[in-house]
C-alpha positions as CSV (number, residue, x, y, z in Angstrom):
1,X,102.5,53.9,115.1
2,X,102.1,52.8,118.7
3,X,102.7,54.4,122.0
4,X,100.6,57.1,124.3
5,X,100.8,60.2,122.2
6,X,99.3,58.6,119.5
7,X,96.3,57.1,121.7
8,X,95.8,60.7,122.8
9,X,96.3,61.9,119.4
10,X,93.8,59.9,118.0
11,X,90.7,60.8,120.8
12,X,92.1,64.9,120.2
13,X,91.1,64.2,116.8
14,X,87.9,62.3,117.4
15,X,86.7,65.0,119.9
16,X,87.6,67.5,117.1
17,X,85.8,65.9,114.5
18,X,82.7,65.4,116.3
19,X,82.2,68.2,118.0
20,X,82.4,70.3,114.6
21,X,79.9,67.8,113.0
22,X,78.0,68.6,115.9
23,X,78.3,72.4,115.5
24,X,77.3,71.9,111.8
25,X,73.8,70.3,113.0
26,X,73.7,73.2,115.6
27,X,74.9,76.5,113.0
28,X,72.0,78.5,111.8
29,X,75.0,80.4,109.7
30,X,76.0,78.3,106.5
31,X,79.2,79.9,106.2
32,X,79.9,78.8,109.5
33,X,78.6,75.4,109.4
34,X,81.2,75.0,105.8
35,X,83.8,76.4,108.5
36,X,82.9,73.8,110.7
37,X,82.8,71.2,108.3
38,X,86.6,71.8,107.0
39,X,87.2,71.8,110.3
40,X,86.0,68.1,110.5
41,X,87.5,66.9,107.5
42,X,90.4,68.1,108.9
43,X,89.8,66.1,112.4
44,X,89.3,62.8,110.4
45,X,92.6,63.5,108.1
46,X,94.7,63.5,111.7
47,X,92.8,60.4,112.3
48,X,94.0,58.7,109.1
49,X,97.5,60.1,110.1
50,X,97.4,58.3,113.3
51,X,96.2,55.0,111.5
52,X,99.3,55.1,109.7
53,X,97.5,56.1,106.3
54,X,99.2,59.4,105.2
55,X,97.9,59.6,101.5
56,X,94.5,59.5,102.7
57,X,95.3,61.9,105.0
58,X,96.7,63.9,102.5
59,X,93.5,62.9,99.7
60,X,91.4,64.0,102.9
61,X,92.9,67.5,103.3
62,X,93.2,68.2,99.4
63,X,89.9,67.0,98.4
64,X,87.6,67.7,101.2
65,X,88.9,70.0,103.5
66,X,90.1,72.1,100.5
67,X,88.2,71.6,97.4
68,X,84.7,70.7,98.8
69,X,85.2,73.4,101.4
70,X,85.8,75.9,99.4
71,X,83.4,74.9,96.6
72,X,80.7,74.9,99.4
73,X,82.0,78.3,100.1
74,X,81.6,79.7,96.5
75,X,78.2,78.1,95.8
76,X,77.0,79.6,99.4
77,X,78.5,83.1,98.1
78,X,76.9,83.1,94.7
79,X,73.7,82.7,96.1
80,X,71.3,85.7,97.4
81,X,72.0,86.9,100.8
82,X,68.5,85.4,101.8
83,X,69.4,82.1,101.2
84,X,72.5,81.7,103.7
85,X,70.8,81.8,107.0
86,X,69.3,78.1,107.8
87,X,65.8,78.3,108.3
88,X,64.3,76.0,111.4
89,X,61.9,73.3,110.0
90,X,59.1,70.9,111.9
91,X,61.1,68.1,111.1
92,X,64.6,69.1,113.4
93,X,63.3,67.4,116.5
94,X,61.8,63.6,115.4
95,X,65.7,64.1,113.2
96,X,67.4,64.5,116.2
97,X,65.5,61.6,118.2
98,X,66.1,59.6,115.2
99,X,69.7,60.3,115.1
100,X,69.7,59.6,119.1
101,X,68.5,56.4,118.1
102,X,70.5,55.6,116.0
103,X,73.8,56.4,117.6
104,X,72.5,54.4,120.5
105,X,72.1,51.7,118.4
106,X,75.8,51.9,116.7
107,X,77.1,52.7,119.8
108,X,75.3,49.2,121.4
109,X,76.3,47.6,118.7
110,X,80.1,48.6,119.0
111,X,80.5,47.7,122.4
112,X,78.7,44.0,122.2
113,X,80.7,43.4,119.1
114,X,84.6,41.5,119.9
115,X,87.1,43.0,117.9
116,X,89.9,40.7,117.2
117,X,93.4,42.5,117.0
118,X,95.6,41.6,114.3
119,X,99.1,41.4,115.0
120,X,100.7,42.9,111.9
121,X,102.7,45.9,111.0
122,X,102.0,49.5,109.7
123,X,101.3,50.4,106.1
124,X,103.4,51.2,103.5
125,X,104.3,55.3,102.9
126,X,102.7,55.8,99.6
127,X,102.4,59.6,99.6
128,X,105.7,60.1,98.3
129,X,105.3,57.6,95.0
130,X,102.5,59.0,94.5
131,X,103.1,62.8,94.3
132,X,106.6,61.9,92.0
133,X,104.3,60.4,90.0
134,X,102.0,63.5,89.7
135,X,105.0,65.8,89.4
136,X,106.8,63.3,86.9
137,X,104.7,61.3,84.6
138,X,101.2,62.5,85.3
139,X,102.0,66.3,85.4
140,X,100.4,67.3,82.2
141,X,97.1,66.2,83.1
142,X,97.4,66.4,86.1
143,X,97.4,70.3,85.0
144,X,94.5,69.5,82.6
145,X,92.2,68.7,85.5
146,X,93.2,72.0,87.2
147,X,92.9,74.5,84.2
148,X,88.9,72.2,83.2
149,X,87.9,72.5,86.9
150,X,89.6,76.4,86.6
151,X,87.8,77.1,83.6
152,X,84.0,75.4,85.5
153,X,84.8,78.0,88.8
154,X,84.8,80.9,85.8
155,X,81.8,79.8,84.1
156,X,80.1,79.6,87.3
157,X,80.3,82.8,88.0
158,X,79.6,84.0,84.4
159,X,76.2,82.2,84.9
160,X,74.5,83.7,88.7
161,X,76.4,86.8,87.6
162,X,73.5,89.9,87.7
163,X,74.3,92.4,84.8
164,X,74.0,96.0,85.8
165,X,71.5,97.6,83.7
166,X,72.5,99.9,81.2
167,X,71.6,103.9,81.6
168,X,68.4,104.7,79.6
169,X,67.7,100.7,78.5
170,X,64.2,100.0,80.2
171,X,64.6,96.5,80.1
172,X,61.2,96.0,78.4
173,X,63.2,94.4,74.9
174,X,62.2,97.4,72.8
175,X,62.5,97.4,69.0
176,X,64.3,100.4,67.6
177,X,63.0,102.1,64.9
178,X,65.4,102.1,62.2
């Protein structure tokens, strides 16, 4: 892939993906900063489309964007309310100075460094071999995984779930006397 769009492609996807990593630092909501952060995996999966590497692209979106996010999402609502809002700490300012830092130093290190350009061509589509062999030979456990990982979201729940307490049961582990 060559040509103008996909230079302007590729910084539309950069900016996307750092601004929401930056409004992830920023979010004192965690279900907003998980927002945010599927919205960056999502940023970084265009920028593996315009590298010419669509079944990372495609890994990117499946795996993080939708199973971490959403995992992320359930763990954050099977917690108590209390714990969702991020609480401010002593140690969020020398972090960010030490992140500054350390951009700086990336960034330095970037720019001083000569990039040699190899003259090659694009990669190889592999997305489509790939999900015919998911769909063809692979498809049984391929639906193994789904129904174990399925099966883990259930139990999950079963285990933070609160049981309502039952009328006239004080909850003290009385003995009858039978």
């Amino acid at each position: 892939m060559s040509g103008a769009g996909v230079v302007v492609a590729f910084w539309v996807f950069a900016a996307l993906s750092i601004g929401a990593a930056l409004y992830i630092v920023a979010a004192r909501n965690l279900v907003h900063a998980v927002l945010a952060l599927i919205l960056s995996f999502v940023g970084v999966a265009g920028l593996f489309i315009t590298l010419s590497a669509d079944f990372v692209a495609v890994a990117q979106v499946l795996v993080y964007a939708g199973a971490i996010g959403v995992l992320t999402i359930f763990a954050i609502m099977l917690t108590p309310r209390a714990g969702r809002e991020n609480a401010n700490s002593p140690l969020f300012w020398p972090a960010t100075v030490l992140a500054v830092l350390l951009f700086g130093v990336i960034a330095i290190a970037a720019l001083a460094t000569a990039w040699p350009v190899q003259g090659r061509a694009g990669f190889d589509t592999t997305a489509a071999a790939i999900g015919a062999a998911i769909l063809g030979r692979y498809a049984l456990p391929f639906e193994v995984v789904s129904v174990v990982l399925l099966a883990a979201l259930i139990g999950a729940i079963v285990l933070v779930r609160t049981d309502p307490p039952t009328p006239g049961a004080s909850g003290q582990g009385e003995l009858s006397d039978a």
